[in-house]
C-alpha positions as CSV (number, residue, x, y, z in Angstrom):
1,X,-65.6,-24.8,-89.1
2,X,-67.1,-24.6,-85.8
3,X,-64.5,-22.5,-82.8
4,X,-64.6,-24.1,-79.3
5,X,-65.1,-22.1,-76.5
6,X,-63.4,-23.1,-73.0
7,X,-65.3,-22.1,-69.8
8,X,-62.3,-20.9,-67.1
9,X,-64.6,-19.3,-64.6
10,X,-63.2,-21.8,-61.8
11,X,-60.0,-20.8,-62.3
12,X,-60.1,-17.9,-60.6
13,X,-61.6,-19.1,-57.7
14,X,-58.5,-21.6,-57.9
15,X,-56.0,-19.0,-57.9
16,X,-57.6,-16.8,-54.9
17,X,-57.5,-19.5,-52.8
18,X,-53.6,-20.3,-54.1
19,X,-53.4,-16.5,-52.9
20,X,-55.1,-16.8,-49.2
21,X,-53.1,-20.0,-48.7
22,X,-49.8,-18.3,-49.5
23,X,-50.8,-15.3,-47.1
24,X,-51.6,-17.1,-45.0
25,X,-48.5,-19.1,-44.6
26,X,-47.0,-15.8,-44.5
27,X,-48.5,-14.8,-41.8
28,X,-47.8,-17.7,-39.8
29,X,-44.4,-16.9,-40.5
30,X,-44.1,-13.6,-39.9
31,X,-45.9,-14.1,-36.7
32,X,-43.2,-17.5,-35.4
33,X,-40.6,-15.2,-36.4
34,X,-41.9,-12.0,-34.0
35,X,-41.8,-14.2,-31.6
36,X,-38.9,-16.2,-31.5
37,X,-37.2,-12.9,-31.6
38,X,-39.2,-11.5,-28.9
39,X,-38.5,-14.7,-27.2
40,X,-34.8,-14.5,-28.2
41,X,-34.7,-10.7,-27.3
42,X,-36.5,-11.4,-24.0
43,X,-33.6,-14.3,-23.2
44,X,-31.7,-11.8,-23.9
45,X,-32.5,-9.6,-21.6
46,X,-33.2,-11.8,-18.6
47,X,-29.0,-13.1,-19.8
48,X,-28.1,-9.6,-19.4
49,X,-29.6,-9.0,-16.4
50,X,-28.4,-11.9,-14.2
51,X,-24.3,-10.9,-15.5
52,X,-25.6,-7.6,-14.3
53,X,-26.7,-9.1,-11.3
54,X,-23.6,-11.6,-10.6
55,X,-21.5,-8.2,-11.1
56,X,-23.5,-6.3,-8.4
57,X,-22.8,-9.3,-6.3
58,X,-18.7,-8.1,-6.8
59,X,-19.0,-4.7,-5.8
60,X,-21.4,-5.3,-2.4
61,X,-18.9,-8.3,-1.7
62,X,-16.0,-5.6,-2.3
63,X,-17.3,-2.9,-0.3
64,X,-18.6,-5.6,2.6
65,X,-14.2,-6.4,2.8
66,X,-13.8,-3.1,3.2
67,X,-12.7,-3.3,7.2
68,X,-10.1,-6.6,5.8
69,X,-7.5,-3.4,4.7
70,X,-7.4,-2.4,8.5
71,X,-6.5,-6.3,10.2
72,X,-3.3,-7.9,10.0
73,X,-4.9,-11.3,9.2
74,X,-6.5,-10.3,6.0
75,X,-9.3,-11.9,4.7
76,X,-8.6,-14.6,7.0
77,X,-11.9,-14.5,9.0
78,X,-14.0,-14.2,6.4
79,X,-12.5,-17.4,4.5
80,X,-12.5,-18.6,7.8
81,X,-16.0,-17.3,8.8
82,X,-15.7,-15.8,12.0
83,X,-14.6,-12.3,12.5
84,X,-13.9,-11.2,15.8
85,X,-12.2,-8.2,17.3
86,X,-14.2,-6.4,16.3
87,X,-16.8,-8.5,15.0
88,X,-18.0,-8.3,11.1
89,X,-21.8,-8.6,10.4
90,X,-21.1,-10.3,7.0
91,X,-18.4,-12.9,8.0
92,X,-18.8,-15.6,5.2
93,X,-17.4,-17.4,3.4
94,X,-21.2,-17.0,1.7
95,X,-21.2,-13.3,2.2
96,X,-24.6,-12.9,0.2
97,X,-27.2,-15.2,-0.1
98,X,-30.5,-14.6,-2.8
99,X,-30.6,-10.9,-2.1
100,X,-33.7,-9.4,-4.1
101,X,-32.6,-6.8,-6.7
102,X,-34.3,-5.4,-9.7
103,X,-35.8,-8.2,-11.9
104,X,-33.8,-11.2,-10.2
105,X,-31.4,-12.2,-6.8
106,X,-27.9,-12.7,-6.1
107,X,-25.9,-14.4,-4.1
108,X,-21.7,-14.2,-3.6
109,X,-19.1,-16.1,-1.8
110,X,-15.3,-15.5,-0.8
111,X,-12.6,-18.0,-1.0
112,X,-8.9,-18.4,-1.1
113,X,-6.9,-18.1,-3.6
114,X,-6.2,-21.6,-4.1
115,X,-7.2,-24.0,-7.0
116,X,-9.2,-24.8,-8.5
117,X,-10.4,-21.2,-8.4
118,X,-6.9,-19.7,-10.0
119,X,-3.7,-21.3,-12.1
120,X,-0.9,-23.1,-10.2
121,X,1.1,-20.2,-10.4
122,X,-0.5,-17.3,-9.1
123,X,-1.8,-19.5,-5.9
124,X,-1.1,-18.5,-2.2
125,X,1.9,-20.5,-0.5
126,X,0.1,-23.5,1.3
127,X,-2.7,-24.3,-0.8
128,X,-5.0,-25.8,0.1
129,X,-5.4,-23.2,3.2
130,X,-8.6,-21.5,4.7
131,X,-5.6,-18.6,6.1
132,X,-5.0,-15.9,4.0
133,X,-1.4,-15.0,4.1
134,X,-0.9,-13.1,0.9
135,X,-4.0,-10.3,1.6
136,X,-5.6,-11.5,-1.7
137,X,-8.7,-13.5,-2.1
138,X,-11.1,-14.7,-4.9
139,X,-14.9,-13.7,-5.0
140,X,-17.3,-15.6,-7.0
141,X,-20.7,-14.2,-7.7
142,X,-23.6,-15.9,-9.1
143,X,-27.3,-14.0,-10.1
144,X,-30.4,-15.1,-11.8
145,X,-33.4,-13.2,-13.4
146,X,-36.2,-14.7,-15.2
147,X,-34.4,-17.7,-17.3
148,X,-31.0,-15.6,-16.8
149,X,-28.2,-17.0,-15.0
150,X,-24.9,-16.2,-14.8
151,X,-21.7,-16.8,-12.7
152,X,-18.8,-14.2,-12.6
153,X,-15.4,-14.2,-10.5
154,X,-12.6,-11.8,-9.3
155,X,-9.3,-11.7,-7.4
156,X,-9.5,-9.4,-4.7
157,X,-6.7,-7.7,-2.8
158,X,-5.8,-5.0,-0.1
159,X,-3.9,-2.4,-2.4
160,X,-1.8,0.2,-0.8
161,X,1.2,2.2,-1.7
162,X,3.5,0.5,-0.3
163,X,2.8,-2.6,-3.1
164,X,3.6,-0.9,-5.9
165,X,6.9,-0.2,-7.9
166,X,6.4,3.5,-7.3
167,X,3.5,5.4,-5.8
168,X,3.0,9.3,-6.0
169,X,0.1,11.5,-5.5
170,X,-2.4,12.1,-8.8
171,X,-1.8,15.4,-9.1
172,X,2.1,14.6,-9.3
173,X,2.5,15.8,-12.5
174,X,0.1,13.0,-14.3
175,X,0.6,10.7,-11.7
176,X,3.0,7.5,-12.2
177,X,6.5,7.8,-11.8
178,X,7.0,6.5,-15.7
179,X,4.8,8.9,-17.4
180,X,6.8,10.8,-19.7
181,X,6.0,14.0,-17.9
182,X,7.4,12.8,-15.1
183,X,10.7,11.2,-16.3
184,X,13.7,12.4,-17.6
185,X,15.5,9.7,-19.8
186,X,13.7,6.1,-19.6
187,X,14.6,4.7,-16.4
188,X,13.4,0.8,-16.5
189,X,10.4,0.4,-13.9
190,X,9.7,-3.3,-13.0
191,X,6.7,-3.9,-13.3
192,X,6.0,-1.1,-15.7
193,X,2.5,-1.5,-16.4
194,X,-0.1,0.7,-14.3
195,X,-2.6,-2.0,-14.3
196,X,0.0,-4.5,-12.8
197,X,-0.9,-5.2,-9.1
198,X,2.8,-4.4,-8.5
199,X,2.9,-1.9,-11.7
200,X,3.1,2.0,-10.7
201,X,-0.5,3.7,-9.6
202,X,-1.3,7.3,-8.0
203,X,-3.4,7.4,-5.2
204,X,-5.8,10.2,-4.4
205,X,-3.7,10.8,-1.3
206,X,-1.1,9.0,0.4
207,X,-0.1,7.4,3.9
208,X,1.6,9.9,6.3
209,X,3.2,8.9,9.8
210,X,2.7,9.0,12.6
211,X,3.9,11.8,15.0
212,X,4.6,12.1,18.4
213,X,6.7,12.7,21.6
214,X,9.8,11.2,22.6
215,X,8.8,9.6,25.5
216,X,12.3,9.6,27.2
217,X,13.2,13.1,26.4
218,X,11.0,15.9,24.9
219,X,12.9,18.2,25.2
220,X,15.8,17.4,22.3
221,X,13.8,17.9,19.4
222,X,13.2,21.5,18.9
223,X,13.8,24.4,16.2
224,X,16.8,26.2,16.3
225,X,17.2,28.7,19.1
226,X,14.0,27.0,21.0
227,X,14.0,26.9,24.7
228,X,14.4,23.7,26.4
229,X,11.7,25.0,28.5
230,X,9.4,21.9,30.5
231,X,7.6,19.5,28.7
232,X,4.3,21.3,27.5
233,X,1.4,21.4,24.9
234,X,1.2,18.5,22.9
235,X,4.1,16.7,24.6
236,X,2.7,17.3,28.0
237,X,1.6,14.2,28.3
238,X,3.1,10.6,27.8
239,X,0.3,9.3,25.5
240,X,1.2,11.9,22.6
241,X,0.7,10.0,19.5
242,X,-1.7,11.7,16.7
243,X,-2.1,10.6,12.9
244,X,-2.5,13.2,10.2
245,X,-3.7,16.1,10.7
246,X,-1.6,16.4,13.2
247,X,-2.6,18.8,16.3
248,X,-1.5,22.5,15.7
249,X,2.4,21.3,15.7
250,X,3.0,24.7,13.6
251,X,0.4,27.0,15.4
252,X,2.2,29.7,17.3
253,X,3.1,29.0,20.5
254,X,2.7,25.1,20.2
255,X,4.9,22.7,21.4
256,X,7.2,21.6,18.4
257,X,8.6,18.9,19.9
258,X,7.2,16.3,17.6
259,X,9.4,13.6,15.8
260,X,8.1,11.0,13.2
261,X,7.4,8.2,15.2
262,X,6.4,4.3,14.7
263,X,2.5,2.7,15.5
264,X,2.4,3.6,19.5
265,X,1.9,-0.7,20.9
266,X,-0.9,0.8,23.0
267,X,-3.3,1.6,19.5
268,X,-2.0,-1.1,17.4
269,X,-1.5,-4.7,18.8
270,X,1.2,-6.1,18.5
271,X,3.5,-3.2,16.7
272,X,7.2,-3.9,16.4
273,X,9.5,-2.0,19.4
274,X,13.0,-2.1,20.5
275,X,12.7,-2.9,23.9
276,X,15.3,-3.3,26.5
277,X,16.7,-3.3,30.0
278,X,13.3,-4.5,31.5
279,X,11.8,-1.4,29.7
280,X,9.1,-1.0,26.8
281,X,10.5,1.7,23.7
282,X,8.9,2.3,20.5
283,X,9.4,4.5,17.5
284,X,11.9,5.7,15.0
285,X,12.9,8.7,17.2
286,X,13.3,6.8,20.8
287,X,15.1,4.0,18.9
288,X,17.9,5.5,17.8
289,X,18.1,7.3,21.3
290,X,18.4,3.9,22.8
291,X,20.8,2.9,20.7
292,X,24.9,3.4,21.7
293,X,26.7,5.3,18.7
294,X,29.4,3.1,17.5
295,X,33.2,4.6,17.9
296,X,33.2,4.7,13.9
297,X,30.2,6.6,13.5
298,X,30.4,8.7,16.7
299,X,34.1,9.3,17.4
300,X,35.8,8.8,20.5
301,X,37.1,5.5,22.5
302,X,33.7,3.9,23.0
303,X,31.9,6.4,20.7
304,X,28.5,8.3,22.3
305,X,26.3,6.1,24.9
306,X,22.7,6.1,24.5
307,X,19.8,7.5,26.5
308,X,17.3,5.2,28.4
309,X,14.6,5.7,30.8
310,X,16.3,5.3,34.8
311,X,15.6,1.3,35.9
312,X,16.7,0.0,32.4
313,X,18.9,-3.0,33.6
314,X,21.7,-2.1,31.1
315,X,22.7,1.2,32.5
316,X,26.4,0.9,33.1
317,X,27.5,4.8,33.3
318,X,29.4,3.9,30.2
319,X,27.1,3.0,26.6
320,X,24.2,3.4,28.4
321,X,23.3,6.5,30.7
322,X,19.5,7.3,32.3
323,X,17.6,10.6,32.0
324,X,18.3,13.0,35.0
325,X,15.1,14.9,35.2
326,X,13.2,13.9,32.0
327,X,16.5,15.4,30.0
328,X,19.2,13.2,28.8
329,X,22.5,13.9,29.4
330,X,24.8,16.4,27.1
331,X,26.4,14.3,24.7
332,X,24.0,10.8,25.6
333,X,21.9,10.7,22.0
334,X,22.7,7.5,20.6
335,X,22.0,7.1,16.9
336,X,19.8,10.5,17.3
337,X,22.5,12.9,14.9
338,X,21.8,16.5,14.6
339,X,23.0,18.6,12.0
340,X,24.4,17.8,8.2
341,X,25.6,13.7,9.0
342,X,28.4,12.8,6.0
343,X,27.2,8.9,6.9
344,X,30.5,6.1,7.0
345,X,29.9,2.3,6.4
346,X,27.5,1.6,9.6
347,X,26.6,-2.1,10.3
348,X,25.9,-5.2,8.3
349,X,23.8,-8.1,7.6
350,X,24.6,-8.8,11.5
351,X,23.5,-5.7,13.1
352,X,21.6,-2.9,11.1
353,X,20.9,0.2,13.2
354,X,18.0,2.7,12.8
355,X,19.1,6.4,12.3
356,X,17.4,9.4,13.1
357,X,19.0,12.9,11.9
358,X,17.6,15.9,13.3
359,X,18.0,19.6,11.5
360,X,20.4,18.3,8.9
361,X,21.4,16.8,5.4
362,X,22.3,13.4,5.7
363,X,25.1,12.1,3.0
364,X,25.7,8.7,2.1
365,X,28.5,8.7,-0.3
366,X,30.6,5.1,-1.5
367,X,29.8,3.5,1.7
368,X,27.1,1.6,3.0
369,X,24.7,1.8,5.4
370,X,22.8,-1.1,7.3
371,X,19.2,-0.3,8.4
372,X,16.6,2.4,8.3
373,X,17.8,5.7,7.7
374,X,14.7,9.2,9.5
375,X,15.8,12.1,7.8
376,X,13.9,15.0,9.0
377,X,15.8,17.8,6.2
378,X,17.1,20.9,7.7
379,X,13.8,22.8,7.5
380,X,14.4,25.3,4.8
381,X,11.2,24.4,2.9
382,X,12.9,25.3,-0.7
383,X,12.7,21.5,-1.5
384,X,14.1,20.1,-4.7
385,X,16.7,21.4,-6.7
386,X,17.4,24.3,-4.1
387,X,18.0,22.0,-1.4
388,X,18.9,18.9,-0.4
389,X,17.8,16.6,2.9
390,X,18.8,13.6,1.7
391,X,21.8,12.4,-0.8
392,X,22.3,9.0,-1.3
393,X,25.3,9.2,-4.3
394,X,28.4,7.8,-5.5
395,X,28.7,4.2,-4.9
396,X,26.3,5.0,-1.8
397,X,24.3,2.0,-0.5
398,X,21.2,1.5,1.4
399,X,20.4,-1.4,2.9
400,X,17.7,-2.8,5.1
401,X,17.3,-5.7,6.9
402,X,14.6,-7.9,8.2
403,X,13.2,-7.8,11.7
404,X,12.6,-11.6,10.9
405,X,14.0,-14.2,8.8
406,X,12.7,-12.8,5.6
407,X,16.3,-12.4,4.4
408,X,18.8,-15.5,4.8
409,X,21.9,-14.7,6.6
410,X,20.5,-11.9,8.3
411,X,20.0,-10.9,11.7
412,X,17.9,-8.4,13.8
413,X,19.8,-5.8,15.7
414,X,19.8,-2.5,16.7
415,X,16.7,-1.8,14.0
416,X,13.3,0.0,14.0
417,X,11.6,0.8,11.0
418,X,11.7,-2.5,8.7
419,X,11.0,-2.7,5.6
420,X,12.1,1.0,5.2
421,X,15.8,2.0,4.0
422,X,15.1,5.4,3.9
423,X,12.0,8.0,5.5
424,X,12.2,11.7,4.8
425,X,9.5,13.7,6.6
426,X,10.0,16.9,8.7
427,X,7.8,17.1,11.5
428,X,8.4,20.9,11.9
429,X,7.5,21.7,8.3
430,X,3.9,22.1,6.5
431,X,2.4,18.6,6.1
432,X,1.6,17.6,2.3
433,X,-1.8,17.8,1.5
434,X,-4.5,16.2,-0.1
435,X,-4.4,18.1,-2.9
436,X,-1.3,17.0,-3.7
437,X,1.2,19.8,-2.7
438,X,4.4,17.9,-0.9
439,X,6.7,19.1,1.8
440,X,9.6,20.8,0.9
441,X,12.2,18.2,1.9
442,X,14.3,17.2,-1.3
443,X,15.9,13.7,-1.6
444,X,18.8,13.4,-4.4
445,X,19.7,10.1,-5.0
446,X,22.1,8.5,-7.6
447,X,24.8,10.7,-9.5
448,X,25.5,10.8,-13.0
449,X,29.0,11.1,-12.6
450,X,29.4,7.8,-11.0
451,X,27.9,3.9,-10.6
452,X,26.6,1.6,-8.3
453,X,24.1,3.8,-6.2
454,X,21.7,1.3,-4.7
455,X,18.6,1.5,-1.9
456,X,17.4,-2.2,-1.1
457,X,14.4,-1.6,0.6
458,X,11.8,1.0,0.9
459,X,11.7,4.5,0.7
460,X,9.5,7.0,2.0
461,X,9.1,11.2,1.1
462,X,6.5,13.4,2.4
463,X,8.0,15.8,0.1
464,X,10.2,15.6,-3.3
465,X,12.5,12.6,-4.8
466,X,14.9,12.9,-7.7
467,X,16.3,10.2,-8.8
468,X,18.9,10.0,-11.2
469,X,21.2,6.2,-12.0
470,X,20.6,4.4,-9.5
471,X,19.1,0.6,-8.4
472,X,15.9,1.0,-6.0
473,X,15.0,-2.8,-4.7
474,X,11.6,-2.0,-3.2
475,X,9.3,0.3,-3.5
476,X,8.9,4.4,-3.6
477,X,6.0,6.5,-2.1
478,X,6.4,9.6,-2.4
479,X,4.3,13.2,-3.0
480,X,6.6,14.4,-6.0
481,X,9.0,12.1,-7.8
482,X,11.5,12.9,-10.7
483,X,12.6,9.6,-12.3
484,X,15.7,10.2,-14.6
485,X,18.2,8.4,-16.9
486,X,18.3,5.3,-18.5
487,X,20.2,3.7,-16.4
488,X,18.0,4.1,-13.2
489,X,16.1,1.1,-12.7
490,X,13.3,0.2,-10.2
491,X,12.1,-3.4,-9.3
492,X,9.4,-4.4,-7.1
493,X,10.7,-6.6,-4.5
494,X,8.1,-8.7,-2.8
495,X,10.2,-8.9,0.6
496,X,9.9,-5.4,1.2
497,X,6.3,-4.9,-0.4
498,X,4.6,-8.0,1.5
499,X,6.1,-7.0,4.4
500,X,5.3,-3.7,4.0
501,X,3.7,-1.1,6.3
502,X,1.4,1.1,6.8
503,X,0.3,0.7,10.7
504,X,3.4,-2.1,11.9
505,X,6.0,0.4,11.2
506,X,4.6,3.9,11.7
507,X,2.2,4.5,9.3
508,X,-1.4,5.0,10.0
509,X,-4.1,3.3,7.2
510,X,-5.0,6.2,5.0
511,X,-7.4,6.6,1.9
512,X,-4.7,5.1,0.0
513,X,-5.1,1.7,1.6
514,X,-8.4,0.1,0.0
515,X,-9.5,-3.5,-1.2
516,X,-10.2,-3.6,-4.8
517,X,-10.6,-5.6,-7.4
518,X,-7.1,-5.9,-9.5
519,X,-7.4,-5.0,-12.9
520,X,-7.6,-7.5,-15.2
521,X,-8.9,-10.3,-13.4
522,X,-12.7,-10.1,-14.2
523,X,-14.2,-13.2,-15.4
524,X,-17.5,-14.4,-17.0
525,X,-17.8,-18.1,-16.4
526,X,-19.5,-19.9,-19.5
527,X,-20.9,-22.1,-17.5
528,X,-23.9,-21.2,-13.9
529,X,-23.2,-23.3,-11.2
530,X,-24.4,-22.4,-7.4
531,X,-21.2,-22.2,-5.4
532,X,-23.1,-21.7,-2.0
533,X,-21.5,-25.2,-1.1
534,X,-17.7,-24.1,-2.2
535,X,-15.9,-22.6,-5.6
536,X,-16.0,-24.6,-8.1
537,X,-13.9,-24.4,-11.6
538,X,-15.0,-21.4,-13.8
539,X,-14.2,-22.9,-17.5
């Protein structure tokens, strides 16, 4: 037989170029691939760097509202896009338009908050409305970089103190008046969550008020054993009104005749007063001097008349008597007590008095007192438990009322100080500090061996407050707060809070009093949209 031999020198050839082909596709591959990822991760990156940009559009918007913490109409002239007195260089409502930044622009915008820019039920009363009545606002930002775009939004607010549950320097043992190291018990805080709007916060320092000089008499407020003397130093002259830090009141040889005062009308426009008789008075301390003492509280057949300046048209001899000299009469204070003041039912939803004690403790036990209560302390600086300045205990009530018609059935009378129930500050004492040391004034309120304690309204401590069971209706800023018991609760109560302070009822605007961003609001919108024109809905 004869073998057969195949010739398979093409195959090779064949199987090589199978090879290149395959590598070739490969490659092509590989190479698609690297660059849809480097397109993907460029996309990416450009994505990344317009949220960035649309977030930077927040914070300049937030820090160009910065003066809307200082004017009574809010945001209102920036919605409204005009800001006068004093005028605003960014006015809005577009408060940026394609600023340059980086890799891309910006732009941001400020509306109300209204729909469709928030839900039904957190919107201002009177939607649709370019007037912000609420001090809360909605910011929409917008950026773009490369093939990047992206639109964020946040509800932004004027925070202070005064709108929280409870408010107490950060260095007040950890800060919120329900941290466990600075409650004894579990009292019931509403809200109780920190990053509530309303919920409890520490500032880095809080509102003080202001001081200043009775402008009717001087000469009444002094330490123990002080000369009358003439009118001198700081209360030489008729304009003394001064903020924190206050102007050597404790130096040696200063004047000490400062009281804790309300926002003087001729630095704050239209600041609340108690004028009468054809004449212009203002502040806690000439309040209450102005005020006749009722028989009840005072004694006597027609109880103590007041003090005014001479021309008021109501001075009858009788419940009202004039300054002879600058000085007030012996015996004509008012509603200015001095000494410890064991307080009886005063007033009522008709007439709610304002109440200024001077170098005492002031006691409110089972009855109930209409109004704002100034308790200065009696000065011995041992504060809380060593002392008390202020005991509210024992079936003890507190109430304030309005100036307005916030509160149905109510009326104004006789009051000064709205929306606080209670203000403990003494002007002759070291002021609290920054740092977070209080005065030492001590308020005590609520007792465990009785019910019903109760403050409805606002209270106010440049030094210590201990609470123990007991219902607070409002709000509590002080620079050290005890919260005790179980059965101590403490609700937020919008009447007081919106109407809250600082500069309408003696309290200057401090560093505690900023716009900001509430927590928890921050949104990425999934879709862009320009919203020069107006806000649109952020799905």
């Amino acid at each position: 037989m004869r073998a057969v031999v195949s010739n398979e020198r093409g195959s090779v050839l064949i199987i090589a170029v199978i090879a290149m082909l395959i590598l070739g596709v490969l490659s092509v591959s590989f190479a698609l691939l690297s660059n849809i990822e480097a397109t993907i991760g460029y996309n990416f990156k450009e994505q990344a760097q317009a949220e960035a940009l649309a977030e930077a559009g927040l914070d300049a918007a937030r820090a160009s509202l910065r003066p809307a913490a200082t004017r009574v109409d809010g945001f209102t002239c920036w919605l409204q896009g005009t800001c006068p007195n004093p005028p605003i260089t960014r006015n809005g409502p577009l408060l940026f338009s394609n600023v340059a930044l980086g890799a891309g622009t910006y732009w941001t915008r400020i509306d109300n908050d209204c729909g469709p820019l928030v839900p039904t039920a957190i919107q201002e009363a009177g939607c649709p409305t370019a007037a912000d009545g609420n001090q809360t606002a909605v910011l929409t930002a917008w950026g773009v970089a490369g093939k990047g775009k992206a639109r964020v939004r946040a509800i932004v607010a004027v925070d202070n103190p005064w709108k929280h549950v409870c408010s107490a320097h950060r260095a007040d043992n950890g800060g919120y008046c329900n941290t466990p190291s600075n409650a004894n018990g579990n009292p019931t805080l509403t809200p109780a969550d920190p990053h509530n709007p309303n919920g409890p916060r520490s500032f880095a320092d809080l509102p003080r008020p202001y001081l200043g000089c009775s402008r009717i008499d001087p000469t009444l407020h002094k330490w123990a054993g002080q000369p009358d003397g003439s009118q001198n130093g700081h209360c030489g002259s008729s304009s003394g009104m001064y903020t924190y830090p206050y102007p050597g009141h404790l130096a040696s040889g200063s004047d000490p005749r400062f009281v804790v005062m309300g926002a003087d009308p001729a630095v704050v426009s239209g600041a609340p007063h108690c004028n009468g008789g054809g004449r212009t008075y203002f502040g806690y301390f000439d309040c209450a001097l102005t005020t006749p003492c009722p028989a009840a509280v005072c004694g006597g057949l027609l109880g103590r008349p007041a003090c005014v300046s001479p021309g008021d048209t109501r001075i009858d001899g009788l419940t009202y008597v004039p300054t002879v000299g600058g000085k007030c009469p012996a015996g004509a204070t008012g509603m200015v007590l001095v000494g410890n003041q064991n307080l009886p039912d005063i007033g009522g939803q008709s007439a709610q008095y304002t109440i200024y004690v001077l170098n005492g403790t002031v006691t409110v036990q089972a009855h109930t007192v209409y109004g704002t209560v100034v308790a200065e302390g009696d000065s011995s600086n041992s504060g809380c438990p060593n002392a008390k300045d202020a005991e509210i205990k024992t079936t003890g009530v507190l109430w304030t009322g309005p100036n307005t018609a916030d509160l149905t059935g109510w009326s104004a009378s006789r009051q000064y100080g709205y929306p606080l129930a209670l203000l403990i500050y003494d002007p002759k004492l070291a002021d609290p500090t920054p740092s977070g040391t209080p005065q030492g004034t001590c308020a005590d309120m609520g007792s465990s061996g009785g019910g019903g304690t109760q403050i409805h309204g606002m209270v106010y401590s440049g030094g210590e407050v201990e609470f123990d069971p007991i219902l607070v209706d409002g709000t509590v800023v002080a620079f050290g707060i005890q919260t005790q018991s179980t059965s101590a609760t403490y609700n937020y109560n919008t009447i007081y809070g919106n109407a809250a302070s600082p500069a309408p009822t003696g309290f200057p605007v401090g560093d505690g009093t900023e716009v900001t961003i509430i927590r928890k609001s921050f949104i990425v919108c999934s879709t862009y949209h320009d919203d020069s024109a107006g806000g649109t809905a952020c799905p």
